[in-house]
C-alpha positions in Angstrom: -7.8 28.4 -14.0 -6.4 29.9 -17.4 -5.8 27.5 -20.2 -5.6 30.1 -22.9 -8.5 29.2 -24.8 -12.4 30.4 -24.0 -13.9 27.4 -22.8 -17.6 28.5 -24.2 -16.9 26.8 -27.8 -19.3 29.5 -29.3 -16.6 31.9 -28.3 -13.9 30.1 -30.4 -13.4 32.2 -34.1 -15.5 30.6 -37.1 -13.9 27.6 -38.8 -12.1 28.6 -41.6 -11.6 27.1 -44.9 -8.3 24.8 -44.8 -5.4 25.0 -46.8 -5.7 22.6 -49.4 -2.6 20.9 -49.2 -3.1 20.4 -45.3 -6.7 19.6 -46.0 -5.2 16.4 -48.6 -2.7 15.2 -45.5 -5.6 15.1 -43.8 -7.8 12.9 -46.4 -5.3 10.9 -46.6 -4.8 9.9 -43.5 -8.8 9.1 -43.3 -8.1 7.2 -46.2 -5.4 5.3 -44.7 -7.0 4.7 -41.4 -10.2 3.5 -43.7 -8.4 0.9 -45.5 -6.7 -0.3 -42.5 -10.0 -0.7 -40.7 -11.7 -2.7 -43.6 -8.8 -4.9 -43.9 -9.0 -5.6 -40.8 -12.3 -6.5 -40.6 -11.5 -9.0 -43.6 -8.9 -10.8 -42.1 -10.3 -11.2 -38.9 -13.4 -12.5 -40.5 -11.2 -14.8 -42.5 -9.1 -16.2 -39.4 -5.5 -14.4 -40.4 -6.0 -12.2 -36.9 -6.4 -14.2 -33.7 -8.0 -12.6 -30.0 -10.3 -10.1 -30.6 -10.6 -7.0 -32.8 -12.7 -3.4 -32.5 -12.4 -1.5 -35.4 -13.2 2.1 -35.4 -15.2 2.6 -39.3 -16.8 5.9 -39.0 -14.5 7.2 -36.4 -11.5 8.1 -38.5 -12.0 11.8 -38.8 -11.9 12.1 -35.2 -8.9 10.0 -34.6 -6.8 11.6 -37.6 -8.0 15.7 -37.0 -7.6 15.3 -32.6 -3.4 14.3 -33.8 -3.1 16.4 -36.4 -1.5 19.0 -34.1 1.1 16.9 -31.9 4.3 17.1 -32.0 6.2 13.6 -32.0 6.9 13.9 -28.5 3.7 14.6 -27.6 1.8 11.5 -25.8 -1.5 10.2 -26.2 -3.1 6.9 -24.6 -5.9 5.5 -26.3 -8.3 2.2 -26.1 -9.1 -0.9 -27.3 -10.3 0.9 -30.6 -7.4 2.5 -31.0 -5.8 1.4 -34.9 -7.1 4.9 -35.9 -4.8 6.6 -32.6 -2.1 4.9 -33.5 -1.5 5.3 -37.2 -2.6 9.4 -36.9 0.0 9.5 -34.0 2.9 8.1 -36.5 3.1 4.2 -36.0 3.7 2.4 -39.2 0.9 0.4 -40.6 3.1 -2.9 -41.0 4.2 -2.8 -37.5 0.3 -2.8 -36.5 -0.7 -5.3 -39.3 2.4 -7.6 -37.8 0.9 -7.5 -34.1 -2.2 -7.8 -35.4 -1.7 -11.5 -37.1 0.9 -11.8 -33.6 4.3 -11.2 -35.9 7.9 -11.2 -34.3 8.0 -7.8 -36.2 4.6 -6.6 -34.7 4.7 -3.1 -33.2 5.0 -4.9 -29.8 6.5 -7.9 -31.2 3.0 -9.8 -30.8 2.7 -9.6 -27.2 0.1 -6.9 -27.3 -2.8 -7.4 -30.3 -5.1 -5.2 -31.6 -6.0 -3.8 -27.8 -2.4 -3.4 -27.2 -0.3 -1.5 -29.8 2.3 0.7 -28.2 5.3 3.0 -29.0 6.5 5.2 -26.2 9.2 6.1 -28.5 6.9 8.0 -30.7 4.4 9.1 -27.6 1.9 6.0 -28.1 2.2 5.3 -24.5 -0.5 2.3 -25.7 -4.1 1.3 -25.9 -5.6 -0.9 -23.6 -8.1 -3.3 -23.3 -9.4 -1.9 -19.4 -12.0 0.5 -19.8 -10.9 4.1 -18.5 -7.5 2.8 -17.2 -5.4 5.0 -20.1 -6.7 8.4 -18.6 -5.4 8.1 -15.3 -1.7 7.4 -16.7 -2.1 10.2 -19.3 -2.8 12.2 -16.2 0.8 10.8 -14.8 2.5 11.5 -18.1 1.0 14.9 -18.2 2.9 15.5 -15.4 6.3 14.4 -16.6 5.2 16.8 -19.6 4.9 19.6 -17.4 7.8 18.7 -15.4 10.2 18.2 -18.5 9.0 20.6 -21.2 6.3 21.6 -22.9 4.3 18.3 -24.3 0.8 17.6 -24.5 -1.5 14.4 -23.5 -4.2 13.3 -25.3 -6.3 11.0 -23.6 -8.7 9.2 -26.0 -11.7 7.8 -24.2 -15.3 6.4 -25.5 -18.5 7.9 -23.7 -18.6 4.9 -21.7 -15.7 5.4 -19.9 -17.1 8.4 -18.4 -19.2 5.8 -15.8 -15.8 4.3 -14.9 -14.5 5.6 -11.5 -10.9 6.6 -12.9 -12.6 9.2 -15.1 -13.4 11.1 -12.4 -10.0 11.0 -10.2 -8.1 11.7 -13.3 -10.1 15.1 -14.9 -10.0 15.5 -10.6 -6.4 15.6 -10.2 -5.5 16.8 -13.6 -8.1 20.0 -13.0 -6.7 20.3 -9.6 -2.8 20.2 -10.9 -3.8 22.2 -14.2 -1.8 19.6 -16.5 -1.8 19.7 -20.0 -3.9 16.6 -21.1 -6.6 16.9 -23.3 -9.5 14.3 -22.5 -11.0 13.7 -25.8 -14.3 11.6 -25.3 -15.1 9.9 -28.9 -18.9 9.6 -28.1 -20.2 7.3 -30.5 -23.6 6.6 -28.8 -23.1 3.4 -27.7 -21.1 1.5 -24.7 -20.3 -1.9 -25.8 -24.4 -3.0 -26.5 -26.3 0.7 -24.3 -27.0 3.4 -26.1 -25.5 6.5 -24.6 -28.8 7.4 -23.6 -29.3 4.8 -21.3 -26.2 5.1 -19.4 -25.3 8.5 -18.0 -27.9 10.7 -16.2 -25.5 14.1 -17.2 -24.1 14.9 -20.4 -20.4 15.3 -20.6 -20.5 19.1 -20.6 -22.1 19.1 -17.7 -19.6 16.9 -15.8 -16.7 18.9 -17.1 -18.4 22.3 -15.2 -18.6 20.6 -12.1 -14.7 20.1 -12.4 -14.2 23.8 -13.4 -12.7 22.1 -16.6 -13.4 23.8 -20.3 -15.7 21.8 -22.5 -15.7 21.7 -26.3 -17.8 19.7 -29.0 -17.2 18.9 -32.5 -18.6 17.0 -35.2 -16.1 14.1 -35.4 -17.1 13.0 -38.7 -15.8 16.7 -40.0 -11.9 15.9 -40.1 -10.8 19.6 -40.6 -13.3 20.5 -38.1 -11.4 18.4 -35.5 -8.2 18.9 -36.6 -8.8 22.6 -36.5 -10.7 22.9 -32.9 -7.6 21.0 -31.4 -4.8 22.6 -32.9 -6.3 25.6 -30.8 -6.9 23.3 -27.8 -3.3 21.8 -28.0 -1.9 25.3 -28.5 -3.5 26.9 -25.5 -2.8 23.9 -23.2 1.0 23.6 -24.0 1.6 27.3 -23.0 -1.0 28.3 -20.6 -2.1 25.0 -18.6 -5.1 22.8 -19.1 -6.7 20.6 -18.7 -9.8 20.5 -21.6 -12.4 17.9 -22.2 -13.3 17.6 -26.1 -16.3 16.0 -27.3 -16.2 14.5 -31.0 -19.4 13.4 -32.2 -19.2 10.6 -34.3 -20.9 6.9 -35.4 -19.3 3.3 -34.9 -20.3 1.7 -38.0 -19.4 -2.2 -36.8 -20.3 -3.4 -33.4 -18.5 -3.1 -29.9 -16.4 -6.4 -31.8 -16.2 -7.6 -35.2 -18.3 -10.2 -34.8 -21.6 -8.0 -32.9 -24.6 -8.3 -35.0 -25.8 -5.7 -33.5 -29.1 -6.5 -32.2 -29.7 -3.8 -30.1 -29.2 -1.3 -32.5 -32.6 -0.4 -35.3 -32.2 -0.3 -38.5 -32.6 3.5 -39.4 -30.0 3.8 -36.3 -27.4 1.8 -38.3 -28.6 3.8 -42.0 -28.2 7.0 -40.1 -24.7 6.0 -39.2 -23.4 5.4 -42.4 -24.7 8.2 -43.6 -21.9 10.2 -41.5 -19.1 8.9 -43.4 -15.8 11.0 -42.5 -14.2 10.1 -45.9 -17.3 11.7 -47.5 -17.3 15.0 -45.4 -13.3 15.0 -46.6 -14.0 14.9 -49.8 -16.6 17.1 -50.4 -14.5 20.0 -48.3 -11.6 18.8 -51.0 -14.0 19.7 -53.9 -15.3 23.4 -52.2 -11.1 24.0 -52.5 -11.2 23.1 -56.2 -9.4 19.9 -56.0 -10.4 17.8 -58.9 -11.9 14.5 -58.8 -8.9 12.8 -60.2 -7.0 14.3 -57.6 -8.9 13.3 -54.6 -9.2 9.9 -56.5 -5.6 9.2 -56.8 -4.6 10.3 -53.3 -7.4 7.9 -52.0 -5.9 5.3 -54.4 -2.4 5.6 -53.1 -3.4 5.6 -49.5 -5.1 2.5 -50.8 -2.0 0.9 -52.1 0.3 1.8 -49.0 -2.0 -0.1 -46.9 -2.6 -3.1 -48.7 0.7 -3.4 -49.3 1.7 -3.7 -46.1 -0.6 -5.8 -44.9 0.9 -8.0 -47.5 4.2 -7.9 -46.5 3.5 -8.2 -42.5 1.8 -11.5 -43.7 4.7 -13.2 -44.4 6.6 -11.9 -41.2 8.4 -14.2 -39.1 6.5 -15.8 -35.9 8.0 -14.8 -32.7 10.2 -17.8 -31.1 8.3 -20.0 -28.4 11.6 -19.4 -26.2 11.0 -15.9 -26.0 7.5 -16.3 -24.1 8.5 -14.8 -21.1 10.7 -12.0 -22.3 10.6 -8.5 -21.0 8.3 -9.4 -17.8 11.2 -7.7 -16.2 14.2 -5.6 -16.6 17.2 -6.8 -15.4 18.3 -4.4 -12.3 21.2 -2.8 -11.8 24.6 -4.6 -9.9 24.2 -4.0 -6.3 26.7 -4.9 -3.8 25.4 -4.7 -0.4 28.2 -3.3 1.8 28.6 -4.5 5.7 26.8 -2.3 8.3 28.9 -0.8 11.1 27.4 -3.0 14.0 28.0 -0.6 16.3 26.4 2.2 14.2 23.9 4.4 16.3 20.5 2.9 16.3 17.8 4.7 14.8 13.9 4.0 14.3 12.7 2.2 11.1 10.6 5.4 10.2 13.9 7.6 10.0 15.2 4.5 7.5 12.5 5.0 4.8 12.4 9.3 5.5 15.9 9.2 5.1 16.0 7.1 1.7 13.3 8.9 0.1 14.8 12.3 1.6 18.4 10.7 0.1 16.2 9.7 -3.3 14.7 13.1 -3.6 17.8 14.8 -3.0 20.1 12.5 -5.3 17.4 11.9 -8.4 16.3 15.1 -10.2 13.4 12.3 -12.0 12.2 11.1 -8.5 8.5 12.4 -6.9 6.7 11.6 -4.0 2.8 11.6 -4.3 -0.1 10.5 -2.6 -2.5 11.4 0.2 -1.5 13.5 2.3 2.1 13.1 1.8 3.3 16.8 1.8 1.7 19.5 4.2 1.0 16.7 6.9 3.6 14.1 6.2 2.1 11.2 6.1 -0.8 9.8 8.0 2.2 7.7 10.3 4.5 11.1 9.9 7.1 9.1 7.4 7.7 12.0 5.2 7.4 15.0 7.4 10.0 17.6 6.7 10.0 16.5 3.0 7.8 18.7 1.2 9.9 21.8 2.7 12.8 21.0 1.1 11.3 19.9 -2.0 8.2 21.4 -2.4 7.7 20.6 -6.3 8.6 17.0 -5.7 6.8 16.1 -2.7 2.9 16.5 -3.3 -0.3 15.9 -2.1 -3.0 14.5 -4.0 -7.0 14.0 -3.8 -8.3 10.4 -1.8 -8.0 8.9 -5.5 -6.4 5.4 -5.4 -6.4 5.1 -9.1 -5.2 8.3 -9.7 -2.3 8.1 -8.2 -1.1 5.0 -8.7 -2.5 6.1 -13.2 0.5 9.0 -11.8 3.0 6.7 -11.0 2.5 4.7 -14.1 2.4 7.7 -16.4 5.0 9.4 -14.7 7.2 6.4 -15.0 6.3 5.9 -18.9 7.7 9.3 -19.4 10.8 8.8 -17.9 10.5 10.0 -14.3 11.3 7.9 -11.2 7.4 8.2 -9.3 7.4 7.0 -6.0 3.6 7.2 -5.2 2.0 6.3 -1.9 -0.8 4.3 -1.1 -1.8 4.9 2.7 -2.5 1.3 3.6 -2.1 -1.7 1.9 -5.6 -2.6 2.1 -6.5 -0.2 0.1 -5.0 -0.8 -2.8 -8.0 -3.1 -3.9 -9.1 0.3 -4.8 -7.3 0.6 -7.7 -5.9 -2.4 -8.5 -6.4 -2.5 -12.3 -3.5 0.1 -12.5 -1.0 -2.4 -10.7 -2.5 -5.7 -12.1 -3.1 -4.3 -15.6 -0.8 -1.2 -16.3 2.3 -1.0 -13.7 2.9 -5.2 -14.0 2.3 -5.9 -17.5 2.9 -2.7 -19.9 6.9 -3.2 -19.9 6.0 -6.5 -21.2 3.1 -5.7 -23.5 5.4 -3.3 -25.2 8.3 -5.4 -25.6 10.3 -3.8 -23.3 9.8 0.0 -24.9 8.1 1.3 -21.8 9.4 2.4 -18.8 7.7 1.3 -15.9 10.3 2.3 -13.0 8.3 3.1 -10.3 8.1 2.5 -6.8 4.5 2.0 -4.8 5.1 2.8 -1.0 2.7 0.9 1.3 2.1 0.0 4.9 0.4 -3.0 7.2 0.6 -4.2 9.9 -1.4 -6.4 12.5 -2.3 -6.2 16.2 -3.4 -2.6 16.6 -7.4 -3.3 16.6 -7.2 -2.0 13.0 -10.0 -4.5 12.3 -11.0 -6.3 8.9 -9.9 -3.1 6.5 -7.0 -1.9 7.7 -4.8 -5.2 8.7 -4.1 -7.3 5.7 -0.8 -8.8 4.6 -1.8 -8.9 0.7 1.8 -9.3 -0.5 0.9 -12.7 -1.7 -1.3 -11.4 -3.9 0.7 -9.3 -5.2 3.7 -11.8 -5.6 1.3 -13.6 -7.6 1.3 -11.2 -10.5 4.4 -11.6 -13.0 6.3 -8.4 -13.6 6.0 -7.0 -9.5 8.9 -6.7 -7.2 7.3 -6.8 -3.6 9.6 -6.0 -0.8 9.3 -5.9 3.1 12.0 -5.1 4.9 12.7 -5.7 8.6 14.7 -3.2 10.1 15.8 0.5 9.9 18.7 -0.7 7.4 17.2 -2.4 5.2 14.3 0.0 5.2 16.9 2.4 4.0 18.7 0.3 1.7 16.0 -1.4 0.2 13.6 1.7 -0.6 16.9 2.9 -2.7 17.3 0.2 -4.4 13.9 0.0 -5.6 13.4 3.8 -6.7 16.5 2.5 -8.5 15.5 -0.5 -9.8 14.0 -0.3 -13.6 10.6 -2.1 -12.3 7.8 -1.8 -10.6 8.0 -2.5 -6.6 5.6 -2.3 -4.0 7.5 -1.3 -0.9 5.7 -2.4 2.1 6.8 -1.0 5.0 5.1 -2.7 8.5 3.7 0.6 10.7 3.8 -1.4 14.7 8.0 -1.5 13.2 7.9 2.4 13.3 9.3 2.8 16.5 11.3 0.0 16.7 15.1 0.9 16.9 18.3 -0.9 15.3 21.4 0.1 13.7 21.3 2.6 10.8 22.6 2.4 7.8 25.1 4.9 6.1 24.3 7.1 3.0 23.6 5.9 -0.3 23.6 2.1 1.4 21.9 -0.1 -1.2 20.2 -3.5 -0.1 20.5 -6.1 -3.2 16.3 -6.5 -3.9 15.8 -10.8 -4.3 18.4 -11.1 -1.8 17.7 -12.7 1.4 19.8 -11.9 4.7 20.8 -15.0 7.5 19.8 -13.3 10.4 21.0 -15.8 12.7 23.2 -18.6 12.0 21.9 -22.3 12.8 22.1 -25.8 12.3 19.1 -27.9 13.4 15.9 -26.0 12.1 15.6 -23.1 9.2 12.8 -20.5 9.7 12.1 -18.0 7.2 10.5 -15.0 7.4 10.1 -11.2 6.6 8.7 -8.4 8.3 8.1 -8.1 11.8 7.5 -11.6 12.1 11.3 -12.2 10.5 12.3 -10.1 14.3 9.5 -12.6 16.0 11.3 -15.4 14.9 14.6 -14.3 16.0 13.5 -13.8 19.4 11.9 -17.4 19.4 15.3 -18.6 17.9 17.4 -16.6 21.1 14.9 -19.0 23.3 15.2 -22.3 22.1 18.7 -21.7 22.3 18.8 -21.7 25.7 17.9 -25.5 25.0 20.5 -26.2 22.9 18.2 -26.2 19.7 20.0 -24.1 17.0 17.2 -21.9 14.6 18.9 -20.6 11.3 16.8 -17.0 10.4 16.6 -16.4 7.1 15.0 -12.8 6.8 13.7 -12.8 3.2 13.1 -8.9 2.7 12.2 -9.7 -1.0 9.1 -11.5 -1.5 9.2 -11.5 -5.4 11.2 -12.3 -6.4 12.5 -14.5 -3.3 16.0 -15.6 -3.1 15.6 -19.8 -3.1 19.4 -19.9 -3.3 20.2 -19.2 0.0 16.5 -21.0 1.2 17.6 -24.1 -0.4 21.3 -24.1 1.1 20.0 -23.3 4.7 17.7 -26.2 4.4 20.4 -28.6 3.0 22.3 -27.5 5.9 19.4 -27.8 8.7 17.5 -30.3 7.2 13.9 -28.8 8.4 12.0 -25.8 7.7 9.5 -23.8 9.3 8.1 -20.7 7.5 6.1 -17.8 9.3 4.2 -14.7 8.5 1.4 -12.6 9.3 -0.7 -13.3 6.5 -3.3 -16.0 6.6 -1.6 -19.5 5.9 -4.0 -20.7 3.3 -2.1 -20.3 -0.6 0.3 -17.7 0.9 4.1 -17.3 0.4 4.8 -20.1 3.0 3.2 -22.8 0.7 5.3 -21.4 -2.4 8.1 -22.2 0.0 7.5 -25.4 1.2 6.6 -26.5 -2.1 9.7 -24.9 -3.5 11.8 -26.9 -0.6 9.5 -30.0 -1.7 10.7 -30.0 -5.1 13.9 -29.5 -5.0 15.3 -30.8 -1.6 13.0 -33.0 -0.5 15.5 -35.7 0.2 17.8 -33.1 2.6 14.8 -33.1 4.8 14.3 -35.1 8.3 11.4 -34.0 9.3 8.3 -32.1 7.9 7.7 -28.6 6.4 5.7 -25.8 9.0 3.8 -23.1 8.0 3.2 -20.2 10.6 0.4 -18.2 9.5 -2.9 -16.0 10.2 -6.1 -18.0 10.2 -8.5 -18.1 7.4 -10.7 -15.6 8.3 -10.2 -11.3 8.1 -8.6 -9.8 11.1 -11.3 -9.4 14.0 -11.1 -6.0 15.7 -11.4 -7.1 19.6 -8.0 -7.4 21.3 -8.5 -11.2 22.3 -9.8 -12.3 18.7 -7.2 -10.5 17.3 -4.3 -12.3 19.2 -6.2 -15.5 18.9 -6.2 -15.0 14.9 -2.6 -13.3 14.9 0.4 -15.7 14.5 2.4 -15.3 18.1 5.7 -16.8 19.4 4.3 -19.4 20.6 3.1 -20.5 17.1 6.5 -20.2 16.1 8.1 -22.2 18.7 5.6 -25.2 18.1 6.5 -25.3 14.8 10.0 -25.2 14.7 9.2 -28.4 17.4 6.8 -30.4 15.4 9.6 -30.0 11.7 12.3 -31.4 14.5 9.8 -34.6 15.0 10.8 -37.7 12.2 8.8 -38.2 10.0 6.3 -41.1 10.4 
């Protein structure tokens, strides 16, 4: 791999004096990031900040020196000590102070705090309060750099995140793709209350040369040492590939938290440590270029001054409204009108739905990508995207067996303005990585006030009855429904697994397609090109009078069959085929069931807190007195799928489940 610099940091040319005048931008800019750190620590300690703060005293020079070089375009993500990132990166200090004390006029509009702060629009693609989580999406974003230009990724880490799983599947895939991210590890000896020492049984140099990935360390209390060292890493990865792991040596002077006394930390530990003073080192490197006292005085005083001042005036900033609580947890989508199907269009199989949308998406949306396992040379592990990667052989890639990492490539991706759809092979395992849907893909559109992009799509599969076993046969969309900001879909049938999977790379949000794998062979009318299917809209499969049953999936085509039967007895089942879970479309829910007057509700996953008891209470609440008999729910047991056939169909909701239930609703109630 060639990233343009040597990575033997020996090898690199002597540091050199500074410019003077670059060497003052620099002290101020500790000086800034100092002031706003001991503020902070005040207010806090005097109750003006709520949550929880980590301050980063004795860290500024690496903070300020590793940003010196970006560009404004260039990205970085960074941690829950990240008020040093963020104000080297560009972001005003009374936007920070404001989302500190929770302002309308915060830098998030107080929806993030001090873990939080955020500007895509300037490359802050955010800090975050998960340990590790940012360096799989710089990875992502580092991708969109590549693909769009020539940007650069900084991903600022602590030396405890190097134990954290997503470490290692992001310098992975990022070594393996050669992206331009710079992981810049900010080792200041101590994760949370364990010394370094005590946690990792290889130094970080040695972890980057089992990746094949150039190392370099620097003393992170030396500002122009840092800021020098990485205007030659940033320079060699924008123009001949990366990626590089940096090593700044620095001290934390406060705990993990303001608050931490500290108690595993010794006394000449804690002397030694402010000892190292980054301001100091500054100053004295000001002198050696003949800047006189008064000068370096006045620069620290103004630096001074700018910060207190705003502080002061984000004090008296406006509170954000109570009504705007649940703003921005999810973009409002684009107008879809669903057009009629030909009925007597020429059936096709449910796989050649979803290859044909993404091969339609790929071909249509210059932003769009497929990743994940096994996606490209082989197609898929069920053969859904085979033929893809030949006719778009940049777009269509394969990645490592790293969960994390490529749903961190989705979320990046999507944060710099591409259109990710990424693959996760089955839908069990996305427990793998869940952090980067439950943390990142769900909640950073809203944790940055709507300034990030999070339109992405998350392509998944299930499905039941196969002697999968425990593993490999879950129906987890409830849990997923359950998190505010994700769109889960399931569609049905070769149409809408066509229309729905272009509506959601359209859509603006994050979905998690789930498409069922025993409806892969299963034939029905195709839809034409460019069909769109309206996502929270539900479809009446089957007109009725006497009994509603909702569904979606394969059970939705169960319960159609079981609604054909009891026809034959003159019992007439409505089938209302959801296809979006979350949101699910209670408008047309509620009017079947005013019109029926019972309600039976059926899917694969276990019955116990699943999307059939959102339902029926749903139904409860607001059309309780339209009923005449009472609500069904068709599930799973409560138990994991067993792997023996007979268990399997014993614990699998069948048609005869179905048919019972739509019985006992049509009973009075008692």
């Amino acid at each position: 791999m060639t990233i343009g610099i040597d990575p033997d940091p020996f090898a690199l040319p002597a540091l050199e004096a500074p410019d003077a005048a670059v060497m003052e931008q620099l002290y101020a800019k500790v000086c800034e990031v100092r002031t706003f750190e001991l503020l902070t620590s005040d207010l806090y300690r005097d109750g003006d900040i709520p949550g929880f703060v980590h301050v980063s005293l004795g860290q500024e020079g690496s903070a300020v020196g590793a940003c010196h070089p970006l560009r404004v375009s260039d990205m970085i993500t960074s941690n829950h000590r990240g008020h040093g990132h963020c104000l080297a990166k560009g972001m005003p200090p009374e936007a920070m102070f404001a989302e500190l004390f929770g302002r309308a006029t915060g830098a998030v509009e107080g929806r993030g705090g001090s873990m939080h702060i955020a500007d895509p629009t300037i490359g802050i693609l955010g800090a975050n309060g998960i340990v590790g989580a940012g360096l799989p999406i710089a990875v992502g974003a580092a991708h969109a750099a590549r693909t769009r230009g020539d940007d650069v990724v900084i991903a600022f880490f602590g030396d405890g995140a190097v134990a954290q799983g997503v470490f290692h599947e992001a310098v992975n895939l990022a070594a393996l793709w050669a992206l331009p991210v710079v992981f810049f590890c900010e080792n200041n000896g101590y994760a949370e209350f364990t010394a370094a020492a005590d946690g990792h049984p290889a130094t970080l140099r040695e972890r980057a040369g089992g990746y094949g990935v150039p190392y370099l360390d620097v003393d992170g209390a030396d500002v122009w040492a840092v800021a020098d060292r990485m205007a030659r890493v940033v320079e060699g990865v924008r123009h001949a590939g990366g990626p590089v792991i940096v090593e700044a040596m620095t001290d934390r002077w406060h705990g993990h938290y303001e608050g931490d006394q500290q108690q595993y930390r010794d006394t000449d530990d804690l002397r030694r440590a402010r000892s190292t003073d980054p301001a100091t080192v500054a100053e004295d490197r000001l002198r050696a270029l003949g800047v006189s006292g008064d000068r370096i005085a006045a620069i620290r005083d103004r630096a001074t001054a700018t910060i207190t001042a705003a502080a002061e005036r984000a004090k008296t900033a406006p509170q954000p409204l109570a009504e705007d609580a649940g703003r921005y947890v999810v973009v409002d989508r684009p107008a879809v009108v669903e057009a009629p199907l030909d009925p007597d269009a020429a059936p096709v199989k449910y796989i050649e739905g979803i290859r044909a949308a993404l091969s339609d998406a790929l071909d249509d949306d210059p932003l769009s990508f497929l990743a994940g396992i096994d996606v490209a040379a082989g197609g898929g592990v069920f053969a859904v995207s085979r033929g893809l990667h030949a006719r778009h052989p940049d777009r269509v890639l394969d990645t490592p067996i790293s969960e994390a990492a490529v749903l961190g490539l989705g979320v990046g991706g999507a944060m710099a303005g591409l259109h990710p759809v990424v693959e996760i092979m089955y839908l069990d395992f996305i427990g793998v990585a869940f952090d980067q849907l439950l943390n990142q893909a769900a909640k950073l559109h809203f944790m940055t006030a709507g300034r990030a992009s999070m339109s992405m799509t998350v392509r998944t599969q299930f499905g039941a009855g196969r002697s999968a076993g425990s593993q490999h046969s879950q129906s987890l969309e409830a849990l997923l429904a359950h998190i505010p900001g994700l769109t889960v879909v399931m569609p049905s049938t070769a149409a809408d697994a066509y229309g729905l999977l272009r509506s959601a790379i359209d859509d603006p949000n994050p979905v998690v397609y789930i498409e069922n794998r025993t409806l892969y062979g299963r034939r029905s009318p195709g839809a034409p090109r460019g069909h769109r299917v309206p996502i929270g809209r539900a479809r009446v499969m089957r007109e009725g009078t006497d009994v509603t049953v909702v569904s979606y999936s394969r059970m939705a085509l169960e319960c159609l069959a079981v609604a054909e039967r009891l026809a034959e007895e003159g019992i007439s089942v409505e089938v209302v085929d959801l296809r979006t879970v979350s949101p699910w479309d209670r408008e047309t829910v509620l009017a079947s069931v005013k019109k029926t007057s019972r309600l039976v509700v059926a899917h694969e996953a276990v019955t116990d807190f699943g999307v059939g008891a959102e339902i029926v209470s749903t139904v409860v609440s607001e059309a309780f007195w339209a009923l005449d008999g009472p609500p069904q729910r068709v599930g799973a047991g409560y138990s994991p799928a067993p792997y023996a056939p007979p268990l399997e169909a014993a614990w699998l909701p069948q048609r005869a489940d179905i048919e019972r239930a739509v019985r006992r609703t049509m009973e009075p109630f008692s």
